[in-house]
Every structure is written in structure tokens, then in C-alpha cells.
C-alpha positions in Angstrom: -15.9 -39.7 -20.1 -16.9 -36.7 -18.0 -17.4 -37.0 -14.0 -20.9 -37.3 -12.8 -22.5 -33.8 -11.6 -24.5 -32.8 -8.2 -27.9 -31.6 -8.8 -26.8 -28.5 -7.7 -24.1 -26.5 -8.9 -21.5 -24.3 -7.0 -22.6 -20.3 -7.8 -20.1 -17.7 -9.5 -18.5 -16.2 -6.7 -17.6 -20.2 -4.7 -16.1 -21.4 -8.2 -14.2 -17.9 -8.3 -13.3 -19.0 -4.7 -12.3 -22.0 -5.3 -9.8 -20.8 -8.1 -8.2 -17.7 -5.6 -7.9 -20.8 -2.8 -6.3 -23.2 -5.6 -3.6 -20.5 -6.2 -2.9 -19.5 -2.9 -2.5 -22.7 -1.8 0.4 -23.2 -4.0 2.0 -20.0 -2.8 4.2 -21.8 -0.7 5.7 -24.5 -3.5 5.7 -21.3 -5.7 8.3 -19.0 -3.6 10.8 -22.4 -2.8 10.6 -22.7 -7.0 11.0 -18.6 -7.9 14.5 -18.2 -9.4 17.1 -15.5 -7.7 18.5 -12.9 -9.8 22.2 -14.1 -10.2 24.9 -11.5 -9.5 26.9 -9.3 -12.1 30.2 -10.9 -13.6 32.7 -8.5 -15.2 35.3 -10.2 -17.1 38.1 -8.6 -19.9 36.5 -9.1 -23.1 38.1 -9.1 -26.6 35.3 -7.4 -28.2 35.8 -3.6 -27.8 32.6 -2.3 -26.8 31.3 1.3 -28.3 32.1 4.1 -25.6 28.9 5.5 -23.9 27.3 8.9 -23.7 29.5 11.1 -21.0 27.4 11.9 -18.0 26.4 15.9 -18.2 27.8 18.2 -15.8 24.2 20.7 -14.9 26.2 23.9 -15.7 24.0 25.5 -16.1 21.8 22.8 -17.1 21.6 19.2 -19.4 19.0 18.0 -21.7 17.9 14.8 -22.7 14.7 13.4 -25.0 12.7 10.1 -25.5 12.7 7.7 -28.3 10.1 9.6 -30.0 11.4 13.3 -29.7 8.7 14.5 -28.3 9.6 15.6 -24.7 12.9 16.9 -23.4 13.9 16.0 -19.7 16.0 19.4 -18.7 18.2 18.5 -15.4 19.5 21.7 -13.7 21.9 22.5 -10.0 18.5 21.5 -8.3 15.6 20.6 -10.5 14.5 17.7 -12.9 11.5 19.0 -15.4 9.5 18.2 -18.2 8.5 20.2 -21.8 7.2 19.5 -24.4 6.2 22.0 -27.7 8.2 24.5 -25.5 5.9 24.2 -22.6 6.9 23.4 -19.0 4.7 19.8 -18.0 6.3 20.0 -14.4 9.0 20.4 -12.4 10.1 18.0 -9.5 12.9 19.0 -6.8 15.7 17.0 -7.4 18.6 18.3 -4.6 17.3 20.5 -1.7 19.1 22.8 1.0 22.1 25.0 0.5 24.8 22.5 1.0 23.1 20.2 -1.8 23.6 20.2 -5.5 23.5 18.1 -8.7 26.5 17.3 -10.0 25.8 14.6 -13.4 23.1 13.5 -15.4 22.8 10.5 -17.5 20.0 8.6 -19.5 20.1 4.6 -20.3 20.0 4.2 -24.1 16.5 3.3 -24.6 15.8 6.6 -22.8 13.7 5.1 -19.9 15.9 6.0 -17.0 17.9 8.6 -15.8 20.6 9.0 -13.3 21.4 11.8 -11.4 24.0 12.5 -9.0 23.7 14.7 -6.0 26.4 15.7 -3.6 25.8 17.2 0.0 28.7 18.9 1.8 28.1 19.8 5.6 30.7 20.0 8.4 32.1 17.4 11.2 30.9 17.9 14.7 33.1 20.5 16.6 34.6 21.9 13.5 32.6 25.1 14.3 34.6 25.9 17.5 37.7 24.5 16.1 40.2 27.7 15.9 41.2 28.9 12.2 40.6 28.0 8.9 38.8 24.7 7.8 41.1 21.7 6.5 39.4 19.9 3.7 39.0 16.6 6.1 36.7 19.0 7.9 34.7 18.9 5.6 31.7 15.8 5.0 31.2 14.8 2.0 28.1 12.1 0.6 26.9 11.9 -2.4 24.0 9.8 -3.6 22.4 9.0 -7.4 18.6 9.2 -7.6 17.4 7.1 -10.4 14.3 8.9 -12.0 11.2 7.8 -13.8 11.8 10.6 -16.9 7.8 10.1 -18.1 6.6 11.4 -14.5 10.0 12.8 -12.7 9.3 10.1 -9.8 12.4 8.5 -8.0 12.4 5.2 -8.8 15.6 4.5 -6.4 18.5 6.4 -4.1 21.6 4.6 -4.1 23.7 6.2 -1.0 27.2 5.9 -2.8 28.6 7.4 0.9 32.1 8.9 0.0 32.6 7.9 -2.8 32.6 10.9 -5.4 31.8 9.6 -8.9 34.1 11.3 -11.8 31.1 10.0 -14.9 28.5 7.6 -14.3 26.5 5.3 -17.1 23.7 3.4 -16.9 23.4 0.2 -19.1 21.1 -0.7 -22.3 17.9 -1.0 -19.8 19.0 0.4 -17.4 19.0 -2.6 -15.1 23.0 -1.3 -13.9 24.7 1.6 -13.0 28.2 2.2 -14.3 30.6 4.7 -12.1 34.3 5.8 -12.3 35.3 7.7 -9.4 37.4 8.4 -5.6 36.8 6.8 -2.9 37.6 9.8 -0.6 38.4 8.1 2.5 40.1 5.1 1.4 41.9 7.8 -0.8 41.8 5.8 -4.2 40.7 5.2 -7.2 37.7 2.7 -8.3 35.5 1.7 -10.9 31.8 0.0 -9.4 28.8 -1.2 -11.2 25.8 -1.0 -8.6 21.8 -3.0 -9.1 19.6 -0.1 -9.8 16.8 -2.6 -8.4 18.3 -3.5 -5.2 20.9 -0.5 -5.0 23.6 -2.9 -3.9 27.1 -2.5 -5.0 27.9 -5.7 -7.6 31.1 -4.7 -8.6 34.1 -3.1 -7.5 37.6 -2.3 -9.5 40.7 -0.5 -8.0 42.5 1.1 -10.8 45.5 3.5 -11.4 45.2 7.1 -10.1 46.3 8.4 -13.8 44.5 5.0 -15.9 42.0 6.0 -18.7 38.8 5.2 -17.8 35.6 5.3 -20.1 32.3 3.7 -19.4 30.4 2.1 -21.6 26.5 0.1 -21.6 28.0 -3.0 -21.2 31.0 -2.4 -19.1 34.1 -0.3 -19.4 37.2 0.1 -20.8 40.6 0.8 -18.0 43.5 1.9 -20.5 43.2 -0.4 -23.7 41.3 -3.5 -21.8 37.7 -3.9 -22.2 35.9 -5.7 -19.4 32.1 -6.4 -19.9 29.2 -7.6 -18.0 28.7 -11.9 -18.7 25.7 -12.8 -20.6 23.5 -14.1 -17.8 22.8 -17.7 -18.1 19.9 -19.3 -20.1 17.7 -19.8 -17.1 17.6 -16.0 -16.2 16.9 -13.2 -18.1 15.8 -9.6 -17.3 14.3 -7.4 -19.9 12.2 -4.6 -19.2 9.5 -3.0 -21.7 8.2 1.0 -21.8 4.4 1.0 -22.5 2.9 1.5 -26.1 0.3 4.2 -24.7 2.2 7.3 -24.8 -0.2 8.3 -22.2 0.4 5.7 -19.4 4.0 5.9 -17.3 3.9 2.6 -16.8 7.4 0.3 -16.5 7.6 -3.2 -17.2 10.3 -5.3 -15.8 10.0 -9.3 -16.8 12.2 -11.7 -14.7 12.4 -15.1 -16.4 12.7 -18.4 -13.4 12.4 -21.1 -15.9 11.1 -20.4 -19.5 8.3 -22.3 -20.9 8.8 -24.1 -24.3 5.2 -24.9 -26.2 7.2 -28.2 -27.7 8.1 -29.6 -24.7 4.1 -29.2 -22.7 1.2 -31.1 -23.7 -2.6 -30.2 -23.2 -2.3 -27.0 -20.7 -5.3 -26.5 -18.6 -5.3 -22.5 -17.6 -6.5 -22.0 -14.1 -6.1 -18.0 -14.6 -4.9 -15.2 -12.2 -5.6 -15.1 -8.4 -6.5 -11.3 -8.7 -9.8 -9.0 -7.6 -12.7 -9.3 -9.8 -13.0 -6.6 -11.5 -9.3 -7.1 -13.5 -9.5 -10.9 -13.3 -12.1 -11.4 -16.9 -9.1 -9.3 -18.6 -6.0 -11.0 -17.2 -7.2 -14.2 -17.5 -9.0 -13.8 -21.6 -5.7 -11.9 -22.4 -3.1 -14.9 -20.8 -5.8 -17.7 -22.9 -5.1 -15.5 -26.0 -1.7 -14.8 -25.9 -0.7 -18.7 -25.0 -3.0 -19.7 -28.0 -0.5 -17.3 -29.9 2.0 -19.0 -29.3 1.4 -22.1 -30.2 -0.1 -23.6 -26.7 -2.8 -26.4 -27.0 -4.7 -25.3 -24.3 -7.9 -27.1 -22.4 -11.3 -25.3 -23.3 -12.0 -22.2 -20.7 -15.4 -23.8 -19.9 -14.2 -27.3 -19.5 -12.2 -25.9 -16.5 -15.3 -24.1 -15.3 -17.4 -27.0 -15.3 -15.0 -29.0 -13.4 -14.6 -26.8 -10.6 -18.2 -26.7 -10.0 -18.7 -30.6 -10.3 -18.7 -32.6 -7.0 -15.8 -34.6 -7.4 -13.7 -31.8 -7.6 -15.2 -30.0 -4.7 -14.1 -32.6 -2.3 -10.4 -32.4 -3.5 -10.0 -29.8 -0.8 -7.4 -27.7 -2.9 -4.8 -27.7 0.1 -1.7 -28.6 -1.7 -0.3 -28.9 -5.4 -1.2 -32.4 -5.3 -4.5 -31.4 -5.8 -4.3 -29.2 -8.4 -2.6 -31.9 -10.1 -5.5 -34.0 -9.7 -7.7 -31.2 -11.5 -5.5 -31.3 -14.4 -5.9 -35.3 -14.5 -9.9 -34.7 -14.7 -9.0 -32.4 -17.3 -7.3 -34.3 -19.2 -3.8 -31.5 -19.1 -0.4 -32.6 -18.6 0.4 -29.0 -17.1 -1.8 -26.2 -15.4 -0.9 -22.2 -15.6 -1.7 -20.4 -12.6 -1.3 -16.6 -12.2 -1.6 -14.2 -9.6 -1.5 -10.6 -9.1 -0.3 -8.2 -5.9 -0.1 -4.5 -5.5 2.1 -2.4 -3.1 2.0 1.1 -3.6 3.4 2.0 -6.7 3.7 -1.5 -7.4 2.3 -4.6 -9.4 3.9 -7.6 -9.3 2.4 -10.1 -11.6 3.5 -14.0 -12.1 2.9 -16.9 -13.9 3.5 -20.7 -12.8 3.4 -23.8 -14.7 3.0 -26.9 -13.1 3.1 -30.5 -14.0 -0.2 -32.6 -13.3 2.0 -35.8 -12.7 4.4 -34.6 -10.3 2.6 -31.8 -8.5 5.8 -29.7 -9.1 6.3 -26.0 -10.3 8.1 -26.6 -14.3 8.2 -23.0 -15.2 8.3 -20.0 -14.1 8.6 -15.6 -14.7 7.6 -12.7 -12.8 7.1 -9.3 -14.1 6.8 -5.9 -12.2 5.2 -3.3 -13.1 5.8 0.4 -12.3 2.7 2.8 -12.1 0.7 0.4 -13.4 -3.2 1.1 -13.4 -5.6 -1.4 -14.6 -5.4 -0.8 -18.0 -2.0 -1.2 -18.0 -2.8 -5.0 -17.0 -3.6 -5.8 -20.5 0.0 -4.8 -22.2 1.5 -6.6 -18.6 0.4 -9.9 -19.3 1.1 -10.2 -23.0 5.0 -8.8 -21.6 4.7 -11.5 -19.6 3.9 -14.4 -22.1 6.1 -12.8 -24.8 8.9 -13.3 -22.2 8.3 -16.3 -20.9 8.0 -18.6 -24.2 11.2 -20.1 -25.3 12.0 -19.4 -28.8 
């Protein structure tokens, strides 16, 4: 039985209103519910893992293409640039000053990343007026890897390695980690590390023998004739990351998976849409109603949930909590409600999906996806990554 209307209804932009304030006010239950990425585990492994591409010494230069052959990324002593059909696209600095140089080059296998490593050598205070020749412990040392966006030459990160002067470096299938096998000049010893290329932190660490055989690999590496390789992460957590289908977008997609969402274990879903400005909101929310259909989703008609939020009943809900966006889904006749929301900073998108269970008022689901150098027609390809990645199958 429906719920009586007012004689008036509630125009376009209060019902759009009334959506942004239902999302927003579950922002809080949302961020206690967000999974954490869990940290890297290296273990010895039985299975011998295939050995990786050796990072390129720039001498004088190394090359690398995309999946489609199309463009060659040429890394030299101080430059990262860009041809394609023998023309130069552009050219980005890549080490600057006289004391700074590139030292490696590598590329992640699905030839969406690249990691290059710098090195900077300046002198110690007062070695200047220090009588005779310099000693090498005179001498500083730092060396840093910039992880670069090969479509547009942007850095994506800068992971300050201090000291510590990698002999080859790797990055891993995505290019989620990078792999490094080097000295530790202070400490005086050798180590193998593994470091986030999205956080930059340092996630693994491995003292081995001056003289051991060391050779990188995507997964891991291999010290003599043991293999260790990164853990499968567990079944609640997954990281994948997607290159756009428009060869003429540089967009990045990285999909971080809370909870996954299984279409045989949900009911009737009532889709409440994104929290995002109007102009983008028609084509996230149509696309997220498609691509849930597409998967099997029995999902509440869009203008059922229009209707309701301009009936009276539902305006004096309040929508202050997740108790009363339950309470929608009741009048609806859903046993779960999807909510999304969208937020930009700078380069930025960060785009995530929430689905919450009518009868308890709590979050049952959840994924986030960033997007690098996204523009708004990017949005489209973000929220079927999204979906895609999110359904348990």
C-alpha cells in the first residue's frame, strides 16, 4: 500500500537535497565501517616465481612502450619523454642540478607505471674548509624513486629511500609495490625492501649476505635458491587497479574492496545514488542502476525512490542518522540501500559505494575507488570499475 501524499510536493533541487543530506549524514557510520589496507607479508614460497625485467641503467638512455605499442617512454641522465610515430609528445624534467642524476628505470608489467631512481650527491658541512683530499664519508649521498604516470610524465609519488642506494629495483604486476635490492650506506649492509607505492612507506625489510644472489621478481624475490613471495591478501581486501579504455584520457583507476557485495545474499536493493554536484550526478547514478541490474541485482524502481522522498512521511524522518535511512528502505519495501558519494582534491577523485542493511541501520558492504586525472567523462568507466569490483563472483 503506498503512504498518503501532501498536496504539495517537495521541488527538484529539496528532493536532490534531501538525498546529498541522507548520504552525508551517514558519513560518520561510513568511515568507522571503511576497511584498512592490510600490510605486505613476504613469506619463502615453494613456487619459483618467473624473474622480472632488470631495472635499466640511463646510459645513455632506456626505453619502454605501452600495451598497445604505440608510444615509447625514453628515460635519459635527466629527462622522462614521450614519442610516438617518431615524434617527441613532451618532455618532463626528471633529476635537476648538477649533483643530480638518474640512475634506473623500470616499468610494472601492465606498463602503467614507471619507477625511476635518482641520486643526489652534495657535501657535509665544513668539508669545504677541511684540509686535503675528500674521504668518501665526506661525501652525502640520498637517493629517491619518483614513480611516474608514463601516459602524461606526471609524478605520481617520491619515495625518499635516504641512504639507502638501490643495486635494481621492480615494481609488481600493478604496480601497487616497489621491489629494491641494494646498500644501506650507513648501516653499511646489505638489504632487500618492498615499499607502498601509495603511501611510500617501507613494508618490508630483508638483511641478506653481502655476496647472496639476489633477483627481483613481480611477486617477490629470490635470495640464492629461496623464493619468498608477497601473501595473497585475504578475501575481504583486494586492490586492483584499471588503465582507461579511451586511449585519450590518462586517467588511473585504483579499486579498494572493504566488504564485497554478493547479489545472492541481498534482497530488493533500493539505490539512493551518489552524493555528488549536479551536473555528474544523472550519469553516476543511471550508470551505478545499470551496472547493478547487470549483475544480477533486483533493484527498487528509480521513481519509486523519487516519489518517496518527496512524500510527507518521509520528509519528517529528519535524515540525521542511518536509522533513518533504514526507515526509507522499509517504505520501500528494500532489505538494503546503496549509497554513493563522490570527492575531488586536486588531481584526485575518490569515489565510494556503501551498502547498508534497512533492519539494522548498519554499513554490510563496502569499496572505494580512486581515480587519477579523472575528468568527468572519466566518471562513466569509474563507476562500472567500481561495480565490476565490488560484486562477489
Amino acid at each position: 500500500m503506498r503512504c498518503p501524499r501532501t498536496e504539495s510536493l517537495l521541488p527538484r533541487r529539496a528532493v536532490r537535497g534531501l538525498q546529498e543530506g541522507l548520504a552525508a549524514a551517514l558519513l560518520v557510520t561510513l568511515a568507522l565501517s571503511s576497511s584498512v589496507a592490510q600490510p605486505l607479508r613476504v613469506a619463502p614460497t615453494t613456487t619459483d616465481s618467473p624473474r622480472g625485467a632488470t631495472a635499466c641503467a640511463p646510459k645513455p638512455r632506456c626505453q619502454f612502450r605501452d600495451q598497445t605499442g604505440e608510444n615509447t617512454y625514453i628515460v635519459t641522465g635527466d629527462t622522462l619523454s614521450r614519442t610516438a610515430g617518431g615524434e617527441e609528445l613532451w618532455a618532463r624534467p626528471v633529476a635537476t642540478g648538477r649533483e643530480t642524476r638518474v640512475l634506473l628505470a623500470n616499468e610494472n608489467a601492465q606498463h602503467s607505471q614507471l619507477a625511476i631512481l635518482v641520486g643526489t650527491e652534495s657535501l657535509g658541512v665544513g668539508t669545504l674548509f677541511s684540509p686535503g683530499s675528500l674521504r668518501p664519508d665526506q661525501v652525502q649521498r640520498q637517493y629517491t624513486v619518483s614513480l611516474r604516470n608514463p601516459k602524461s610524465g606526471d609524478e605520481i609519488k617520491a619515495i625518499d629511500l635516504g641512504p639507502f642506494k638501490p643495486g635494481d629495483i621492480g615494481l609488481s604486476l600493478a604496480g601497487d609495490y616497489l621491489w629494491m635490492v641494494g646498500e644501506e650506506l650507513q648501516l653499511r649492509r646489505r638489504e632487500v625492501r618492498a615499499y607502498n607505492t601509495r603511501s611510500g612507506a617501507m613494508e618490508h625489510q630483508l638483511v641478506v649476505e653481502r655476496r647472496a644472489e639476489v633477483a627481483l621478481h613481480a611477486s617477490g624475490y629470490r635470495v640464492g635458491t629461496t623464493t619468498y613471495a608477497a601473501e595473497a591478501p585475504s578475501a575481504d581486501w583486494t586492490v586492483r587497479r584499471h588503465a582507461s579504455s579511451n586511449p585519450y584520457s590518462i586517467a588511473e583507476f585504483t579499486a579498494r574492496k572493504g566488504t564485497p557485495l554478493s547479489p545472492d545474499a541481498v534482497g530488493d536493493v533500493a539505490v539512493i545514488g551518489f552524493s555528488a554536484p549536479a551536473e555528474v550526478k544523472d550519469l553516476l547514478d543511471g550508470t551505478l542502476m545499470v551496472k547493478l541490474a547487470g549483475h544480477g541485482l533486483r533493484l527498487v524502481e528509480r521513481q519509486r525512490i523519487k516519489e518517496l522522498l518527496q512524500e510527507a512521511q518521509f520528509q519528517n524522518l529528519g535524515l540525521t542518522d542511518s536509522r533513518s535511512a533504514a526507515e526509507l528502505g522499509k517504505l520501500a519495501n528494500a532489505r538494503f540501500l546503496v549509497f554513493g558519494t563522490l570527492q575531488s582534491a586536486g588531481s584526485i577523485t575518490t569515489l565510494a559505494l556503501r551498502l547498508v542493511d534497512v533492519e539494522s541501520g548498519t554499513v554490510s558492504a563496502t569499496i572505494d575507488l580512486e581515480c587519477r586525472d579523472c575528468r568527468p567523462d572519466d566518471y562513466g568507466q569509474a563507476v562500472g570499475f567500481l561495480v565490476d569490483d565490488w560484486i562477489d563472483r
